[in-house]
C-alpha positions as CSV (number, residue, x, y, z in Angstrom):
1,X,83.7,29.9,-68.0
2,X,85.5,33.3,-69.5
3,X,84.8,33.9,-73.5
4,X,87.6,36.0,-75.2
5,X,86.6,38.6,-76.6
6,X,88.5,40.5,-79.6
7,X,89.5,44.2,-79.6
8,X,90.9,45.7,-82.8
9,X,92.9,48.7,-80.5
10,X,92.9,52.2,-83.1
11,X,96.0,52.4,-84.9
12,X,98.7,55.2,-83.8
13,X,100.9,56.7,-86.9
14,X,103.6,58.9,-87.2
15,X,103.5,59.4,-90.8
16,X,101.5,62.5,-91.2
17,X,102.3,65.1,-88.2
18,X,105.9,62.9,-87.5
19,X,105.0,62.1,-84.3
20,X,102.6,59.7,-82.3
21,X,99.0,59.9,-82.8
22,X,95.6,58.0,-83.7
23,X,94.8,57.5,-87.2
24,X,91.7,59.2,-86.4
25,X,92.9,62.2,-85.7
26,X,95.5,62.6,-88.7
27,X,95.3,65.7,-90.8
28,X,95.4,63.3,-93.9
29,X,94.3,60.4,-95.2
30,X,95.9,57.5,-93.9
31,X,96.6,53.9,-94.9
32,X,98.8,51.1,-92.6
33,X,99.9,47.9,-93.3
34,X,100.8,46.3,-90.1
35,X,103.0,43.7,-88.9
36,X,100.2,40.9,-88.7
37,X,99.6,41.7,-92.5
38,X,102.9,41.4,-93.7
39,X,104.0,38.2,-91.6
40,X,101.0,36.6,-93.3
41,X,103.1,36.6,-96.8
42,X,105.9,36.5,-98.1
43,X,107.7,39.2,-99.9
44,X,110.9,40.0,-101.6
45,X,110.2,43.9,-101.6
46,X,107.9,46.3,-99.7
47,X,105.8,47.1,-102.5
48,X,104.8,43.2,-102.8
49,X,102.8,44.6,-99.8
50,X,101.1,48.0,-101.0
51,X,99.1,45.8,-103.6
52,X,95.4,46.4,-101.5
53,X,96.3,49.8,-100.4
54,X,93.2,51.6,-101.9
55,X,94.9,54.9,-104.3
56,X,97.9,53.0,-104.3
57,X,99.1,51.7,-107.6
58,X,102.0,49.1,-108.1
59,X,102.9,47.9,-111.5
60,X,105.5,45.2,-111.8
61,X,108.2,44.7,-114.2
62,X,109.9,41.8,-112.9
63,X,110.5,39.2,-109.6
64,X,112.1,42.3,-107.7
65,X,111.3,45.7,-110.2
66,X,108.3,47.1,-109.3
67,X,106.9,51.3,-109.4
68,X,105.1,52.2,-107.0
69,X,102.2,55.5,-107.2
70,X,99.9,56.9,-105.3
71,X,96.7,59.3,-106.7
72,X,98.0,58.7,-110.3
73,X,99.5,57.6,-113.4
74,X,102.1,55.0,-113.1
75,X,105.5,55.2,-115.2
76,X,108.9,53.8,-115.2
77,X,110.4,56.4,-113.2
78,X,107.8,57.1,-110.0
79,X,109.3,59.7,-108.1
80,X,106.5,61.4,-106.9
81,X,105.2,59.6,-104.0
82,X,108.3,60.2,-101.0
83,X,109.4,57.2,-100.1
84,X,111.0,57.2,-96.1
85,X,112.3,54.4,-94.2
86,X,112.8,55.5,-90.3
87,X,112.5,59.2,-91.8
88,X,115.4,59.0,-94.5
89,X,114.9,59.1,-98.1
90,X,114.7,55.8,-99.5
91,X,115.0,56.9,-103.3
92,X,118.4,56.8,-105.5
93,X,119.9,60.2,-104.6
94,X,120.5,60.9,-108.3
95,X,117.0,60.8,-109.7
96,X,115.2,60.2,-106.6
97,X,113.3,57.8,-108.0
98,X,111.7,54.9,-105.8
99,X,113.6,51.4,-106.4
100,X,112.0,49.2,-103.7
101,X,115.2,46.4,-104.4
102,X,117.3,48.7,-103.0
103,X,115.8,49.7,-99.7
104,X,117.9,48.6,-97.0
105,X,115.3,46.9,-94.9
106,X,114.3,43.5,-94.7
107,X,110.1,42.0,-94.0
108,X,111.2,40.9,-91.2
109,X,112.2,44.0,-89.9
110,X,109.2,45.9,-90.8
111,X,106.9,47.0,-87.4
112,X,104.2,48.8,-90.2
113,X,104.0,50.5,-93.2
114,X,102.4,53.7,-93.5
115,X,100.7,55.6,-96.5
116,X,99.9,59.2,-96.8
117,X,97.7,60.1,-99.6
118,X,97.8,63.2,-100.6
119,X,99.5,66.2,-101.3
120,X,102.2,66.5,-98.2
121,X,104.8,69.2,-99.1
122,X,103.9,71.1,-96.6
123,X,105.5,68.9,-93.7
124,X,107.5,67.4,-95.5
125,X,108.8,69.0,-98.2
126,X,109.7,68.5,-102.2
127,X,108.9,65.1,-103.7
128,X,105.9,64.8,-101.8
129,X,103.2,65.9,-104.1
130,X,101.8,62.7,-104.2
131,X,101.6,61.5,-100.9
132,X,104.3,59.5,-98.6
133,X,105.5,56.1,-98.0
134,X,106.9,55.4,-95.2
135,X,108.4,52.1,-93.9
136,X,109.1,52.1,-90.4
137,X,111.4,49.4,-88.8
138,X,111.4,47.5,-85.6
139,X,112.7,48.8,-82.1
140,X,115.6,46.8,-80.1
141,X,113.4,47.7,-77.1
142,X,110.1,46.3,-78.4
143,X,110.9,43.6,-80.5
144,X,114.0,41.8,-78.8
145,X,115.2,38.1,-80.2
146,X,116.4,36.3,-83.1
147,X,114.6,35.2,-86.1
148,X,115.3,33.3,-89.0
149,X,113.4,32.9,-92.3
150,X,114.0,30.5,-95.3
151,X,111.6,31.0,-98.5
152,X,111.7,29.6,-101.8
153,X,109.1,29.6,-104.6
154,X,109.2,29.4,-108.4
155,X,111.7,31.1,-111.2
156,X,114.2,29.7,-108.6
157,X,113.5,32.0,-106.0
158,X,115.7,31.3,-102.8
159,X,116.1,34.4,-100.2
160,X,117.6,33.5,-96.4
161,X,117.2,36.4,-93.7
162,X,117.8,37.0,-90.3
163,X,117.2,39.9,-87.5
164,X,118.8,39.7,-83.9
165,X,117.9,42.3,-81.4
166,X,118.6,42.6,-78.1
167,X,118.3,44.9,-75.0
168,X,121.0,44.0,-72.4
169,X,119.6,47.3,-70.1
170,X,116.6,49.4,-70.3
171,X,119.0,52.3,-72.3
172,X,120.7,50.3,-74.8
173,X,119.9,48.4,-77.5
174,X,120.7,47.3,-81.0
175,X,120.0,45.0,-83.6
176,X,121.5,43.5,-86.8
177,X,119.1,42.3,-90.0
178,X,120.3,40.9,-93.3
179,X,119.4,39.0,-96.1
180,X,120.3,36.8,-99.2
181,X,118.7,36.5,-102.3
182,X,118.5,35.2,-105.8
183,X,116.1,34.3,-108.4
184,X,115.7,33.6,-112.1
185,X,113.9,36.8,-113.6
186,X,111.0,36.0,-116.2
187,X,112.6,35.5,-120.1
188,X,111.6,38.4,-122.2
189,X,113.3,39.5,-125.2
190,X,112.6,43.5,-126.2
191,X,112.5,44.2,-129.5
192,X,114.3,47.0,-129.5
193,X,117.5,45.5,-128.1
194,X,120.3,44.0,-129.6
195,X,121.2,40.3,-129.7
196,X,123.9,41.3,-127.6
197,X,126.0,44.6,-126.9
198,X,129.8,45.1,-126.6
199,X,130.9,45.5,-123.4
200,X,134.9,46.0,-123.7
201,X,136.2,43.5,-125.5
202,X,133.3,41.4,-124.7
203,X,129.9,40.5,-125.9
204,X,127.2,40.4,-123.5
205,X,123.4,39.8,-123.3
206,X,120.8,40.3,-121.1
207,X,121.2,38.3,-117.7
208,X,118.3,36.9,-115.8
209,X,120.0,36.2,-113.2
210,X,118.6,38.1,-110.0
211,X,120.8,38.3,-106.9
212,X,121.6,40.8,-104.0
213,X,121.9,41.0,-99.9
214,X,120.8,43.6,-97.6
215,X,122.0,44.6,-94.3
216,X,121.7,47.0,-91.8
217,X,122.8,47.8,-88.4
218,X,121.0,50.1,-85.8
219,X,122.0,51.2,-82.1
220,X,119.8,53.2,-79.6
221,X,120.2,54.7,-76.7
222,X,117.8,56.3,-73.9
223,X,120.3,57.8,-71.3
224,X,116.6,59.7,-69.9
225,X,113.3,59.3,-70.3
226,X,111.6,60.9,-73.2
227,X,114.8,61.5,-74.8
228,X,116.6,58.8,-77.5
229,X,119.1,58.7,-79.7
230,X,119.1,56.1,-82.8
231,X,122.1,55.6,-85.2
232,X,121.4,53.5,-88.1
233,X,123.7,51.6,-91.2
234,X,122.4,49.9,-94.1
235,X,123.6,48.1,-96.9
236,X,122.3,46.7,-100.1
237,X,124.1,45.5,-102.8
238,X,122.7,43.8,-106.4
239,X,124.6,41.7,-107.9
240,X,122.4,41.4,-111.1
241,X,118.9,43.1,-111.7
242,X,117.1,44.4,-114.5
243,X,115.5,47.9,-113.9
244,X,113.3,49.8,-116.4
245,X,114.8,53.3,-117.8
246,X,111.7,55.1,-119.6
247,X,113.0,56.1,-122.7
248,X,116.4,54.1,-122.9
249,X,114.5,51.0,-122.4
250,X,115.9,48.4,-119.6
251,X,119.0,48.6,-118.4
252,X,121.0,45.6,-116.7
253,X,121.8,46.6,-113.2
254,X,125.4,45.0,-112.4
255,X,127.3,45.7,-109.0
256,X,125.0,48.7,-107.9
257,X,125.3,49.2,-103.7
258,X,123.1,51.4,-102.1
259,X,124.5,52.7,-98.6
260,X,122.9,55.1,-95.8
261,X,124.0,56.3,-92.4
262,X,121.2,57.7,-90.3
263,X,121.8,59.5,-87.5
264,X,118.1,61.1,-85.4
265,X,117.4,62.1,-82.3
266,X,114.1,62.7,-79.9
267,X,113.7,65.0,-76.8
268,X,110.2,65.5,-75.8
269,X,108.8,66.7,-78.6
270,X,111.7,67.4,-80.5
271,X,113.1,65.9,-83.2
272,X,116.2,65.7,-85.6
273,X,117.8,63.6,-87.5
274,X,120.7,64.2,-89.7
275,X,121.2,61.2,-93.5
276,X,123.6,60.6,-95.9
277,X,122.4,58.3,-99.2
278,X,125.3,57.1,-101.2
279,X,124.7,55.1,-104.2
280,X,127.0,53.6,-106.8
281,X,126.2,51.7,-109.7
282,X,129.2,50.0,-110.5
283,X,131.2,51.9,-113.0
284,X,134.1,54.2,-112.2
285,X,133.3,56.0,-115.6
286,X,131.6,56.2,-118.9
287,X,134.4,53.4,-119.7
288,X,134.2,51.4,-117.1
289,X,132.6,47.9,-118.1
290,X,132.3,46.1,-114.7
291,X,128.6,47.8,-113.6
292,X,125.2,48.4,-115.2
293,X,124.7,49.6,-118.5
294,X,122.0,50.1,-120.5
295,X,121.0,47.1,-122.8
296,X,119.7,48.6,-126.3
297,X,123.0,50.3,-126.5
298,X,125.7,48.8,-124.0
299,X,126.5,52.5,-122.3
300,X,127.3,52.3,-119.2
301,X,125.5,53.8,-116.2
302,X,127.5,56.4,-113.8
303,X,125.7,56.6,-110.6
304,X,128.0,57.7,-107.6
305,X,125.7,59.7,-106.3
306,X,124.7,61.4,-102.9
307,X,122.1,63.0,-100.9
308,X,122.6,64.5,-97.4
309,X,119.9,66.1,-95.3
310,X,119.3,67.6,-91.8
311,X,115.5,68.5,-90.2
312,X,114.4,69.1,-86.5
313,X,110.9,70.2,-85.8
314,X,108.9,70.6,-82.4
315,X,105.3,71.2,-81.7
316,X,103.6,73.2,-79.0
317,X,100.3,73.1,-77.7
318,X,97.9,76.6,-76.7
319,X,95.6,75.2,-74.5
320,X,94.0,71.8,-75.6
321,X,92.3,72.5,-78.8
322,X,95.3,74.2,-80.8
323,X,98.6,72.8,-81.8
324,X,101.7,74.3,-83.6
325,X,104.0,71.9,-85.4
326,X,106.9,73.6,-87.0
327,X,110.7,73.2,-88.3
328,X,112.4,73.2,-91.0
329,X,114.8,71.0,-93.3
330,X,117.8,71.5,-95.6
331,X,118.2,69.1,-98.2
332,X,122.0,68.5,-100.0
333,X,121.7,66.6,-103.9
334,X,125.0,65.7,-105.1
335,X,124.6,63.1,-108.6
336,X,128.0,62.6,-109.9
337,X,127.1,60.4,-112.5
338,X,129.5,61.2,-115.0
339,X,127.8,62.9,-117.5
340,X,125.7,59.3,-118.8
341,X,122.3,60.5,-116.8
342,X,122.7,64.6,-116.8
343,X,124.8,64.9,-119.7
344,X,126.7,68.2,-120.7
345,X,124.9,69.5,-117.2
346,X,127.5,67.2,-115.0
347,X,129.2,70.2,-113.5
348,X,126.3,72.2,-112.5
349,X,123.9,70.1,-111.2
350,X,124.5,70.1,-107.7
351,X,120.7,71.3,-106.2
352,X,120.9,72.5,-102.2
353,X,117.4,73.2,-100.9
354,X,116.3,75.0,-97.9
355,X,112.8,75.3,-96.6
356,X,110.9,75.7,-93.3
357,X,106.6,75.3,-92.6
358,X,104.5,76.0,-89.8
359,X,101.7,73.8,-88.9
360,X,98.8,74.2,-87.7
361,X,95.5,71.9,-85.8
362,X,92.7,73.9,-84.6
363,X,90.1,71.4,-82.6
364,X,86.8,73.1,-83.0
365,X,84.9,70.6,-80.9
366,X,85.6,67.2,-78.8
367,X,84.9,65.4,-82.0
């Protein structure tokens, strides 16, 4: 008779160098949650699955609103650990805070998670002090088929999802994911709110109604080897929410869509990608009543929002104990949010950052 035996094969990441290698050998320290560990629960955001990450914090604030920090204190706002899905920014272009009910991927989706902790500016810019985040999405190539997934649970929780991928030759491939969700958000009645606010002509209260869908489309193509291109669209869109604001208190997130368009590219070992991050929460203008406002006051919430951004770096090896990773990024911040978040700073608040590092690993033995 043969006995099985079990091998737990080391981990590869791409998180810390941004490109393939053993966790072993990553300049920083590393945490994964992989695909085995995330089909074993189920979740309505990614952070429901950063909860055992060791330095990783998550504080919830509702059935979807959750903060996510890494190597610190934990606030309303966390915008210091980068947050990346397939190398984009993930975090509202306006504030770029991290709002995991808006990322555009779905669990079932999700090949791994990966964590950087740690200071990693140096790779990959500002935002970054704390560490990265980085969700990382199946390939049509590797993970071809359809699946479909039903969950329900209590405060009415009901969320149907889907993901198709296929690979009709060995250069093209694509795949579609989406999802549906609602829910009935815990009761909770802040003092420092009103009854009810007026909204127009209307009188409105806080809604615990939670509902939005996701979607997102992706295509690659491999016309040689070691070269690939990958274009990626994704949707989300919340119907109803209730998101924390620091000092304004909650606000009642109505109509916001989130969009991206992704557009990356890998030749050997060089890589580009060029995003653009669109966000809009609803509201035309200060006066518009049809999207999120804030419920102490009623004020509606402005986000139209944008964030474009272009990288490319390459490595090069001298010899085979020293490697060179370098490139550079530019980074394009565009809020438009109608003077409700920047105020009397609306017209001049545009920020366009530029930057370029040089990277360096130096093997001073086998080991």
């Amino acid at each position: 008779s043969v006995i099985p035996i079990a091998h737990e094969l080391e981990e590869v990441v791409t998180t810390p160098g941004r490109q393939t290698e053993k966790v072993l050998d990553a300049p920083a320290s590393v945490a994964v949650v992989t695909q085995q560990a995330m089909e074993s629960r189920p979740a309505l955001t990614a952070a429901d699955h950063l909860k055992t990450i060791p330095g990783v914090d998550v504080s919830r604030g509702g059935i979807v609103q959750s903060n996510v920090v890494a190597g610190g204190f934990n606030n309303a706002f966390s915008g210091t650990l980068l947050t990346l899905q397939d190398y984009r920014f993930a975090a509202v272009p306006s504030l770029r805070v991290n709002v995991p009910f808006l990322f555009t991927s779905i669990s079932e989706d999700v090949q791994r998670m990966e964590v950087v902790l740690g200071p990693a500016a140096a790779l990959y810019g500002p935002n970054s002090t704390a560490g990265v985040l980085h969700i990382i999405t199946k390939s049509p190539f590797e993970s071809q088929g359809t699946t479909f997934t039903v969950d329900g649970g209590s405060q009415s929780i009901m969320r149907v999802a889907a993901r198709h991928a296929k690979a009709p030759t060995g250069r093209f491939g694509y795949k579609l994911s989406g999802e549906y969700m609602t829910g009935q958000e815990w009761e909770y009645h802040d003092e420092g709110e009103p009854a009810t606010v007026t909204r127009g002509s209307s009188q409105v209260s806080r809604d615990f109604d939670v509902n939005r869908y996701v979607g997102e489309a992706r295509v690659d193509f491999r016309p040689a080897e070691g070269t690939e291109l990958v274009t990626t669209y994704g949707l989300t869109h919340v119907g109803s929410a209730i998101e924390l604001t620091g000092a304004n208190g909650a606000a009642q997130v109505k109509n916001w869509t989130y969009q991206s368009l992704q557009q990356r590219v890998r030749w050997g070992r060089l890589f580009a990608q060029a995003f653009l991050n669109t966000s809009d929460a609803g509201n035309r203008d200060a006066t518009d009543t049809h999207g999120t406002f804030l419920l102490r006051n009623g004020q509606s919430i402005v986000d139209q929002s944008r964030v474009g951004a272009g990288s490319v770096q390459h490595s090069w090896d001298l010899g085979t104990r020293q490697r060179f990773i370098y490139g550079g990024d530019f980074i394009w911040t565009n809020p438009r949010t109608g003077g409700t978040i920047n105020g009397r700073n609306e017209d001049d608040d545009d920020v366009r950052e530029v930057g370029g590092y040089l990277h360096s690993v130096t093997r001073l033995t086998s080991k």
